[in-house]
C-alpha positions as CSV (number, residue, x, y, z in Angstrom):
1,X,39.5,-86.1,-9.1
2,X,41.6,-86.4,-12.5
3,X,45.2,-84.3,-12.1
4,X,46.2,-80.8,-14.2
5,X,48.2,-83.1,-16.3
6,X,45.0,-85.4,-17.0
7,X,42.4,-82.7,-18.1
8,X,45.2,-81.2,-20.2
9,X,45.7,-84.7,-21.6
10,X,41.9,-85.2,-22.3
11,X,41.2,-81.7,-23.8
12,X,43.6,-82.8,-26.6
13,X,42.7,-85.7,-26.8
14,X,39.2,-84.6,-27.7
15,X,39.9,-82.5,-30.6
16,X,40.2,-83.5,-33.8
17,X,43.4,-83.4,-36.2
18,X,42.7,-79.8,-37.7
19,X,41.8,-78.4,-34.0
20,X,44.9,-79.5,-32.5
21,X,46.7,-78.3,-35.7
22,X,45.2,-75.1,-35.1
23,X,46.2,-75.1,-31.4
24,X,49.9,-76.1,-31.8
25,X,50.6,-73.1,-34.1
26,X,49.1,-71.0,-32.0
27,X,50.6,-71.8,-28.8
28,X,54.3,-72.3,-30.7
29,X,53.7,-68.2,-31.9
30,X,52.7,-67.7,-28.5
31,X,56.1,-69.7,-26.9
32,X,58.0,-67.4,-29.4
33,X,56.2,-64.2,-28.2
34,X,57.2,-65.4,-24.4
35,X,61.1,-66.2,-25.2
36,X,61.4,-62.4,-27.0
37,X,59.7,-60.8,-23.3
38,X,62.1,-63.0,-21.7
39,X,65.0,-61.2,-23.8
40,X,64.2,-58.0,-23.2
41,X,64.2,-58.4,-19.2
42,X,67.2,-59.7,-19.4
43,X,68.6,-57.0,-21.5
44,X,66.8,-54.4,-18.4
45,X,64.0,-53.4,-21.0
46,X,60.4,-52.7,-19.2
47,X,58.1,-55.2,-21.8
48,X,54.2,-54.6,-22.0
49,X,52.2,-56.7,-19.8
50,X,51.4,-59.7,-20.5
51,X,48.0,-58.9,-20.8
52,X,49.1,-57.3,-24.1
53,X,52.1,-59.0,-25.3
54,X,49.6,-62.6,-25.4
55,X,47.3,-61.5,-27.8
56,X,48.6,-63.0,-31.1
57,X,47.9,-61.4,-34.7
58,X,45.3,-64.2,-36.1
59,X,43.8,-62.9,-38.9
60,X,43.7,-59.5,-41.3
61,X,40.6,-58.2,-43.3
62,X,40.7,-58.3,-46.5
63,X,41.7,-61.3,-49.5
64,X,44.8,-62.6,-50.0
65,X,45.9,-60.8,-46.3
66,X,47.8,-63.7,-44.2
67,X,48.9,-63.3,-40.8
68,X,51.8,-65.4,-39.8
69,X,49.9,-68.0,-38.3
70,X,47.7,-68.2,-40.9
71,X,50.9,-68.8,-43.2
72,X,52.0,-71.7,-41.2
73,X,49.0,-73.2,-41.1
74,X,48.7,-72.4,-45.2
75,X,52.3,-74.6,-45.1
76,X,50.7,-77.2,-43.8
77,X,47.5,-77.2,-45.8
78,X,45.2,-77.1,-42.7
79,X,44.0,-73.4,-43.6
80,X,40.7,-73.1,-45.2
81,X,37.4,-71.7,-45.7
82,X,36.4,-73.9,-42.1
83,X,38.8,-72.1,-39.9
84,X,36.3,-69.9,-38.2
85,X,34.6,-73.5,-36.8
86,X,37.5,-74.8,-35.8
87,X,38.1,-71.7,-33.6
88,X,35.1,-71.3,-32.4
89,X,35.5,-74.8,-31.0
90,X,38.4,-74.2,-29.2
91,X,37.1,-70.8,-27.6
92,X,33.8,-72.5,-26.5
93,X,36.7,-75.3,-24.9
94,X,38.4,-72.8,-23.4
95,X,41.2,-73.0,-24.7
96,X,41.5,-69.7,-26.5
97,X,40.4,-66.4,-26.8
98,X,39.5,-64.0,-29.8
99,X,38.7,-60.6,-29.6
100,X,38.4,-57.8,-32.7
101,X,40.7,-55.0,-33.2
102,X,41.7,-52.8,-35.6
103,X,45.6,-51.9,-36.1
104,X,48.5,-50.4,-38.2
105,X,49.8,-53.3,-40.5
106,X,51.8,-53.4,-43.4
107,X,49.5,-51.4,-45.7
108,X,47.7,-49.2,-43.2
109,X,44.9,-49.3,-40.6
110,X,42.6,-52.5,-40.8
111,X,40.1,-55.1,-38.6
112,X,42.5,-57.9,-37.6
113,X,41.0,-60.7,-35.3
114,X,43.4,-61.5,-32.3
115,X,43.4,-64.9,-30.9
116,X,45.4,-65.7,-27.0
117,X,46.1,-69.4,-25.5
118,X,44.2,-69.7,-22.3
119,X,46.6,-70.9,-19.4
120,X,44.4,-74.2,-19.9
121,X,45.0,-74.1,-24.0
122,X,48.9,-73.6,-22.8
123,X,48.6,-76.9,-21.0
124,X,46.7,-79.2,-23.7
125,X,49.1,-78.0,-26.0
126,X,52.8,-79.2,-24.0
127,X,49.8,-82.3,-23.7
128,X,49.7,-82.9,-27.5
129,X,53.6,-82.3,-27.7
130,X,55.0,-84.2,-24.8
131,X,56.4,-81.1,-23.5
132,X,56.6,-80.5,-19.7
133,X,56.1,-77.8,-17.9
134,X,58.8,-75.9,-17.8
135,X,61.0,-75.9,-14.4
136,X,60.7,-73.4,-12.3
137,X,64.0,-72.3,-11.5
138,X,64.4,-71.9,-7.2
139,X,65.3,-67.9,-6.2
140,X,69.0,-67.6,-7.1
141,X,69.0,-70.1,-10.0
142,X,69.8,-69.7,-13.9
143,X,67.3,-70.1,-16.7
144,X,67.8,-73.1,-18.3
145,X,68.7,-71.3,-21.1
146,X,71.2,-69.1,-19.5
147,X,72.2,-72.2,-17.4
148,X,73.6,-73.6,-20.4
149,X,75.2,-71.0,-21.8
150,X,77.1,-70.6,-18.4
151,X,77.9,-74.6,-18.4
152,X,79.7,-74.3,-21.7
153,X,81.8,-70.9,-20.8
154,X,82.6,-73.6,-17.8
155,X,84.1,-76.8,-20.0
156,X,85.5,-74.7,-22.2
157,X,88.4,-73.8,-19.8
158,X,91.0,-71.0,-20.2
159,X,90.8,-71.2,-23.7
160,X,87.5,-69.6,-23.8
161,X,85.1,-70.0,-26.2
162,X,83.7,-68.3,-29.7
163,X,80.7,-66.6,-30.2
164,X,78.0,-66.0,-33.5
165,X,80.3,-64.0,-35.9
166,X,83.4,-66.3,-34.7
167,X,82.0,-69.8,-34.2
168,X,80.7,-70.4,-37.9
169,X,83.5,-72.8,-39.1
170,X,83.5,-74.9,-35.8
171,X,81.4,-78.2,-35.2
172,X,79.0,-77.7,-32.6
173,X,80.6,-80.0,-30.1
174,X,83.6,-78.4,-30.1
175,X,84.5,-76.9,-26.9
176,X,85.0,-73.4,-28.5
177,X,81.8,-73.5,-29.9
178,X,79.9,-70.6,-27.6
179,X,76.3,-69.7,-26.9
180,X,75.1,-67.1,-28.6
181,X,75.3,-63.2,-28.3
182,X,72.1,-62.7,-26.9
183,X,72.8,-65.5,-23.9
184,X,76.0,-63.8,-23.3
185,X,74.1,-60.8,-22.7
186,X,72.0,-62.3,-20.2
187,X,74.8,-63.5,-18.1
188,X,76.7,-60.3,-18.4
189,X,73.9,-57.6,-17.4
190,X,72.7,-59.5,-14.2
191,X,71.3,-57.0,-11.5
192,X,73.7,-59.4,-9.1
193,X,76.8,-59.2,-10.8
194,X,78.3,-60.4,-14.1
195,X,78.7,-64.2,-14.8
196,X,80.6,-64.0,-17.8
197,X,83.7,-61.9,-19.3
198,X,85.6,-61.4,-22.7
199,X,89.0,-61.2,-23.2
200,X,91.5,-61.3,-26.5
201,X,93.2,-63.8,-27.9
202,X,94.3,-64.2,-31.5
203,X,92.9,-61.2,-32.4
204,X,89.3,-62.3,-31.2
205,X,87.1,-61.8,-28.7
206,X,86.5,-65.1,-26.4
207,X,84.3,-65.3,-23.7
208,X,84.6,-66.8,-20.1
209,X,83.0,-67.2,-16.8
210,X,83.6,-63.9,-14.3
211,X,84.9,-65.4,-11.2
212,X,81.4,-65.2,-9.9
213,X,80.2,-66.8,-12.6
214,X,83.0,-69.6,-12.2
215,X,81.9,-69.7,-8.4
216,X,78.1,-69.5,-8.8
217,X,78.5,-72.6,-11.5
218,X,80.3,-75.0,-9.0
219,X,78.5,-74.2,-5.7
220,X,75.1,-74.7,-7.8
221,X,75.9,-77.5,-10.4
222,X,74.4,-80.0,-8.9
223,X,70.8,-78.1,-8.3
224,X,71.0,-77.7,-11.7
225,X,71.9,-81.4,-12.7
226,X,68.3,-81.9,-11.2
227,X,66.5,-79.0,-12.4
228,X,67.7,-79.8,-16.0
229,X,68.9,-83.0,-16.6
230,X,68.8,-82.7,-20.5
231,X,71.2,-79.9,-20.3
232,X,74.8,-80.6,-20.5
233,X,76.3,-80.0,-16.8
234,X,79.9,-79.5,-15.3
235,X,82.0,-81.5,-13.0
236,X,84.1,-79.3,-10.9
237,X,86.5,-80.1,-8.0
238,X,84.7,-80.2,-4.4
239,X,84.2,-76.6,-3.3
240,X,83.2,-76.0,0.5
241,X,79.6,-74.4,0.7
242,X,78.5,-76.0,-2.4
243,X,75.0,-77.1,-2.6
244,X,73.9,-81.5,-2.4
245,X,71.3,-79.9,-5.2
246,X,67.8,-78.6,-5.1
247,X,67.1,-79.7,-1.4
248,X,69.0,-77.0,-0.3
249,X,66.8,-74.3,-1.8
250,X,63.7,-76.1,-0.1
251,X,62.4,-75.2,3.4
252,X,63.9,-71.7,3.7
253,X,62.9,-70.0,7.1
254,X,59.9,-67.4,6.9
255,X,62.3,-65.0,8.7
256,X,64.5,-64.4,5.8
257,X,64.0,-61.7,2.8
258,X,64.5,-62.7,-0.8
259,X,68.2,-62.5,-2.4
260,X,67.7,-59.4,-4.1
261,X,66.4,-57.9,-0.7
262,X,69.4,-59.3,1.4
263,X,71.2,-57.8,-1.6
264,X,70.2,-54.5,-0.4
265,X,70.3,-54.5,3.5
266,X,74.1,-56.1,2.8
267,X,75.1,-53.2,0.7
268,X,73.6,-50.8,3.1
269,X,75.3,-52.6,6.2
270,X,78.7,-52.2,4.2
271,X,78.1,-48.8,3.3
272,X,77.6,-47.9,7.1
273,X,80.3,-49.9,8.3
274,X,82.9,-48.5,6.2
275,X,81.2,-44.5,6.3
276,X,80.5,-44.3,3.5
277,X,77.2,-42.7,1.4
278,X,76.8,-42.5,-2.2
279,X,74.5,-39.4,-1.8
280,X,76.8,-37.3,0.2
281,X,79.8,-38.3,-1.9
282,X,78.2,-37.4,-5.4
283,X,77.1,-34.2,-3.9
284,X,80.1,-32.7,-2.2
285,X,81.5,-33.7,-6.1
286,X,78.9,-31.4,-7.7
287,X,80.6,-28.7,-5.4
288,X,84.0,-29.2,-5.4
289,X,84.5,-29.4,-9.3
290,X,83.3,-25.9,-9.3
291,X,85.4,-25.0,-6.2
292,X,82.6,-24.3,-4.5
293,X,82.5,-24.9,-0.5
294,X,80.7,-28.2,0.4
295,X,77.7,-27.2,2.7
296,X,77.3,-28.5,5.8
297,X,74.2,-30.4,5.1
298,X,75.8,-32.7,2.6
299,X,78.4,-33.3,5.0
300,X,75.7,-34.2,7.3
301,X,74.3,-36.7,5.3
302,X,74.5,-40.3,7.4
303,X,76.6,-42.9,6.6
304,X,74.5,-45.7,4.6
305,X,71.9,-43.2,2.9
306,X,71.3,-44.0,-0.8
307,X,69.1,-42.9,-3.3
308,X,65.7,-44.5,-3.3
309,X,66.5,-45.2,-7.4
310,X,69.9,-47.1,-6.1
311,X,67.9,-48.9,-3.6
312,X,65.5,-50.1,-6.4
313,X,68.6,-51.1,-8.8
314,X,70.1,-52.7,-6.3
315,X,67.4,-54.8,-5.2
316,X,66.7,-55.3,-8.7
317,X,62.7,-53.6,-8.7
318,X,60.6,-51.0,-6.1
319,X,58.7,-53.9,-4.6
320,X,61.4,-55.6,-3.0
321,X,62.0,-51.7,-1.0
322,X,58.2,-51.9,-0.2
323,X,58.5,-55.2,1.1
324,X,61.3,-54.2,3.0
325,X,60.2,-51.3,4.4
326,X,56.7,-52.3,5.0
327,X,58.1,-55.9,6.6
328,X,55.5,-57.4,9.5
329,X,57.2,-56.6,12.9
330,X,58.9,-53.7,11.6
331,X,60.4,-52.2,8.6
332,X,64.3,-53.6,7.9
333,X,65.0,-50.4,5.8
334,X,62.7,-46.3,5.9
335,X,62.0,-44.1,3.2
336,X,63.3,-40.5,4.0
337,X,62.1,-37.5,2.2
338,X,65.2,-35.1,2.1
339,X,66.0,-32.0,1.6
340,X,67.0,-31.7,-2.3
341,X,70.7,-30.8,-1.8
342,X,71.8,-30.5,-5.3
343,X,73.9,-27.4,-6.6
344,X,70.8,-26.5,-8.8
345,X,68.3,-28.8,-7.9
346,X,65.4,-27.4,-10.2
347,X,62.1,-27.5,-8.7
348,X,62.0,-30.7,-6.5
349,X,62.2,-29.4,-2.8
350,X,62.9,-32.8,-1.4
351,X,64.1,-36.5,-2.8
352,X,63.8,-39.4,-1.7
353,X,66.4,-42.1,-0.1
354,X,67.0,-45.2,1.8
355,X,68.6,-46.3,5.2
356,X,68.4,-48.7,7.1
357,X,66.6,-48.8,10.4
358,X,67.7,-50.5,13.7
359,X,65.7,-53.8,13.4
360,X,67.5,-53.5,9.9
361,X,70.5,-53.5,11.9
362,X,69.4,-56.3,14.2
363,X,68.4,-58.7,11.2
364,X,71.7,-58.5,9.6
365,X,73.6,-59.2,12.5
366,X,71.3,-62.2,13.7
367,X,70.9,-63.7,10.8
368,X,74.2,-63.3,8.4
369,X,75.1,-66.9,9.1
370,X,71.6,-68.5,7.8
371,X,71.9,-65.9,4.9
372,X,75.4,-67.3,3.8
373,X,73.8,-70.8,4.0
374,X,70.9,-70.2,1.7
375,X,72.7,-67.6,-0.5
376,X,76.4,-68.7,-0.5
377,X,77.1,-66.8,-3.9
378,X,76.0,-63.5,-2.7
379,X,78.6,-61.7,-0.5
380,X,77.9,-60.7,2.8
381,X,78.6,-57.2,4.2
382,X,82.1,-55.5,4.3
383,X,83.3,-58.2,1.3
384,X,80.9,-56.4,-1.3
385,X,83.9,-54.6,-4.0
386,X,81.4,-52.3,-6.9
387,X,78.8,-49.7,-5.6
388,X,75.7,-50.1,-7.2
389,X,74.3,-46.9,-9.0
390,X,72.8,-44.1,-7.1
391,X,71.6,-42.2,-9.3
């Protein structure tokens, strides 16, 4: 039975050179539709579904109306009065869709035709370019992208480097020569801490790895060396816990949550351990900077009780508290309604929040050790130093 990689091979391979023009523009708008979704995750922006976002502008009624892919393929000279055949053949391939619409463009409401790559068309085309499928990057790991904007932060030392507005006059192998703002951005606003910081020098703004940044890069640099070896990589001094590379994210016990759930249960094991509870401290404020007495039920609010909305942050999405709370053998953290506590707390009688519950308890203390192994650059509890938010 032929491989993925041979019937993506052979569907290219059958089409002619106007078909696989055709394909190749399509599935390069397509690439650049997936790399904008990709920025706005990491800048914490909710993108449509894919379902949505994949459907591609092909074609606008009326003469002389070009759609962008219709103007690159103009550029090239493969547009003409045969392109509904040549689409046609690549839907009844599979390797498309099409579908009618009709939209706000430039000059008002019209019938546009909207074409999407098939996850089969996506494959024939990295075929036909010699691309590969791109590496999946293990739980824990960089982009490669973001991977390499972190690796030149790295070589660039002390010094820092320059970013866009600052860069321009620099050869790109310089050391100061930076990534760019948007890559920065994606190692600052990281749900599990920044990787990256500015500082002044010179009377510009340079840009470095955070210490956890600096730590993350050296225990992980040689996973990364294997996950993308085209990517320029770093060469730090030995650093104890660091990983041999990508073996060590293999084989990782079925007893042990994701990273962004041991996120949680860690900050919820330090919150209890040092007695402390968002909730009940952001509410006695709401009294006390009107000099109004703290009630008694705020002060009764247990040790280690978050909002459900800082539980969600903090585990980077509502899932990972579903999964956690819903976990096979019993749940690791509860959902409590409680009573709304809030000095004027409008019409909601109750609000939700998170604890955790003894076999939450249990797991942390039994299995902090394996955690450290497999996660070595996320802190364990009473080391964590910022509170996520709770409300």
């Amino acid at each position: 039975m032929p491989t993925q990689a041979a019937k993506a091979r052979t569907a290219w391979e059958q089409l002619n050179e106007r078909q696989r023009a055709y394909l190749r523009v399509i599935y390069q708008f397509d690439q650049d539709a997936e790399e904008e979704i990709a920025a706005a995750r990491k800048r914490w922006e909710k993108p449509p579904p894919a379902s949505e976002w994949r459907w591609q502008l092909y074609a606008v009624e009326g003469p002389g109306n070009h759609s962008s892919i219709q103007a690159q393929l103009k550029h090239e000279g493969k547009l003409d009065p045969g392109a509904g055949s040549t689409l046609k053949v690549l839907r009844t391939r599979g390797l498309i869709e099409e579908r009618g619409d009709f939209r706000q463009v430039g000059f008002g409401m019209a019938d546009v035709l909207l074409v999407k790559l098939t996850p089969a068309g996506r494959a024939a085309a990295r075929a036909g370019l010699d691309e590969p499928r791109p590496a999946k990057a293990p739980e824990g790991l960089l982009s490669e992208w973001l991977w390499g904007a972190l690796a030149r932060l790295y070589n660039a030392g002390e010094q820092g480097c320059l970013t866009d507005t600052d860069r321009w006059d620099l050869p790109k192998d310089s050391p100061e020569y930076g990534p760019t703002w948007n890559a920065l951005l994606g190692l600052r606003d990281r749900k599990d801490g920044e990787l990256m910081e500015d500082f002044q020098a010179g009377g510009k703004y340079r840009y470095r790895p955070s210490a956890r940044g600096r730590r993350h890069a050296e225990l992980h640099h040689r996973c990364y060396a294997e996950l993308y070896p085209a990517v320029p990589g770093i060469e730090p001094d030995d650093v104890d816990g660091a990983h041999e590379g990508l073996v060590d994210h293999q084989g990782k016990p079925r007893h042990l949550v994701k990273v962004t759930e041991w996120r949680l249960l860690v900050w919820l094991t330090d919150l209890e351990q040092r007695g402390r509870s968002p909730e009940r401290e952001l509410l006695a404020r709401d009294y006390t900077q009107y000099d109004d007495e703290v009630p008694a039920a705020v002060l009764d609010i247990p040790d280690g009780q978050i909002s459900l909305y800082g539980a969600e942050k903090t585990a980077g999405s509502a899932a990972a508290v579903e999964r956690l709370a819903a976990r096979k053998g019993g749940g690791l953290v509860e959902v409590v309604q409680a009573l709304n506590l809030r000095r004027y707390p409008g019409e909601a009688k109750t609000v939700p929040r998170v604890q955790l519950t003894e076999a939450g308890r249990r797991h942390v203390a039994e299995h902090v050790d394996e955690y450290r192994r497999w996660y070595p650059d996320t802190d364990g509890p009473q080391t964590r130093s910022a509170a996520p938010p709770s409300h």
